[in-house]
TIDREN-925512 format. One record per residue (C-alpha): z, x, y; residue number from 0. Coordinates in nm, 2 decimals. Each point is the difference from the previous one (the first is absolute). Layout:
N
+--------+--------+--------+-----+
|      Z |      X |      Y |   n |
+--------+--------+--------+-----+
|      Z |      X |      Y | NUM |
...
+--------+--------+--------+-----+
END
This chain:
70
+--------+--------+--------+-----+
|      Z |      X |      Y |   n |
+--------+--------+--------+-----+
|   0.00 |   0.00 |   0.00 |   0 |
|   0.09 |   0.27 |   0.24 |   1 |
|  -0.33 |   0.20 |  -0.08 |   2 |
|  -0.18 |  -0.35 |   0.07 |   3 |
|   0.19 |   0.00 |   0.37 |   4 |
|  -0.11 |   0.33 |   0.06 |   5 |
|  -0.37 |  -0.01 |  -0.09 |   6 |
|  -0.02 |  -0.32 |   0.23 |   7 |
|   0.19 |   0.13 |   0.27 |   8 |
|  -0.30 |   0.31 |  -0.03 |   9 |
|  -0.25 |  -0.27 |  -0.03 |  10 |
|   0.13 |  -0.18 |   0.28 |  11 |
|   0.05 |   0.35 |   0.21 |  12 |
|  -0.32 |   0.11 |  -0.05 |  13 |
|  -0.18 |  -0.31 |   0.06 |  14 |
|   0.11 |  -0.04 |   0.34 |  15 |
|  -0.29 |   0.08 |   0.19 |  16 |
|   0.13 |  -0.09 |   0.34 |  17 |
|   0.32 |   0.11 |   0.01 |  18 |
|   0.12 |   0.36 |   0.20 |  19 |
|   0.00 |   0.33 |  -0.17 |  20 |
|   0.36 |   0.02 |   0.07 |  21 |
|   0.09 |  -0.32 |  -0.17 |  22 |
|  -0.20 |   0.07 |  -0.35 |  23 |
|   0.21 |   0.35 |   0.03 |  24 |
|   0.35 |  -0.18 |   0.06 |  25 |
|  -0.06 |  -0.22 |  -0.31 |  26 |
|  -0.20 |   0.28 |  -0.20 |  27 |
|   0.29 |   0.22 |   0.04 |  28 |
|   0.29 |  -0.23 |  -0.10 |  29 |
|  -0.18 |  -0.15 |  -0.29 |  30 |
|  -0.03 |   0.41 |  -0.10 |  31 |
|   0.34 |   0.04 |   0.09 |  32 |
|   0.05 |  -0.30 |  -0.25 |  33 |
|  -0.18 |   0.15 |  -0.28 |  34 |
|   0.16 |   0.27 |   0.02 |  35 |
|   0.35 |  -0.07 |  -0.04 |  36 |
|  -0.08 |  -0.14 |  -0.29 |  37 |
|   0.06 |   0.23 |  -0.38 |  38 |
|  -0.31 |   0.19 |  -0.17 |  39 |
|   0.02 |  -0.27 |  -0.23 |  40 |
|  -0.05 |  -0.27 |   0.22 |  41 |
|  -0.29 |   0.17 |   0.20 |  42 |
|  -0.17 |   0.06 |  -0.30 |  43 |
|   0.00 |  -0.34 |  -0.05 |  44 |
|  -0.07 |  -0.11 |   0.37 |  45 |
|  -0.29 |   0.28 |  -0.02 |  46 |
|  -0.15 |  -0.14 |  -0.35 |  47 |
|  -0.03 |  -0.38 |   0.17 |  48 |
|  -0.12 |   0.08 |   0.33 |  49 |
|  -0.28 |   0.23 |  -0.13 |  50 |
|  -0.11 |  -0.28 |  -0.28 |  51 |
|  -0.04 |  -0.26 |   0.29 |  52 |
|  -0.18 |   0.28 |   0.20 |  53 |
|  -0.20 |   0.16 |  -0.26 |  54 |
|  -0.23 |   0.15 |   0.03 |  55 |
|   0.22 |   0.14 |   0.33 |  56 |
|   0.28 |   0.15 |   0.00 |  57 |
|   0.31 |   0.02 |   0.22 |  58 |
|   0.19 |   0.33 |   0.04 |  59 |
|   0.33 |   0.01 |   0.11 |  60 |
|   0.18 |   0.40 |  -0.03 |  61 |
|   0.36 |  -0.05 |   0.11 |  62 |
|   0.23 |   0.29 |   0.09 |  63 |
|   0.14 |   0.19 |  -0.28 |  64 |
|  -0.27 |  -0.11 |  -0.24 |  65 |
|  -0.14 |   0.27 |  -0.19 |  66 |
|  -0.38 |   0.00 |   0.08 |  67 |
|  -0.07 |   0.33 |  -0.17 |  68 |
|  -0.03 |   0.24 |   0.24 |  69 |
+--------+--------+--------+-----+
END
């Protein structure tokens, strides 16, 4: 349920054509904030729904501390 809040919070973020810059950044960065509060676990999870519903797209979110290899 929470990985179908976040893809249509995305959705509805990046569909929004005529609002400011500066708003999609307030509401991208607290959904990101969001996301990554959550565990691993449940990010895997998040990440496995949202990139179904976007396929073949893909959203990536690196949050600090994550080990990106490098």
């Amino acid at each position: 349920m929470k990985a179908a809040l976040l893809f249509g919070f995305i959705i509805t973020i990046l569909l929004s054509g005529c609002s400011s810059l500066a708003m999609i950044e307030d509401r991208m960065a607290g959904g990101v904030d969001a996301y990554c509060q959550k565990t691993e676990t449940e990010r895997e999870s998040i990440r496995a729904v949202v990139n179904e519903k976007l396929a073949p797209h893909k959203v990536r979110v690196t949050c600090a501390g994550d080990d990106i290899g490098t």
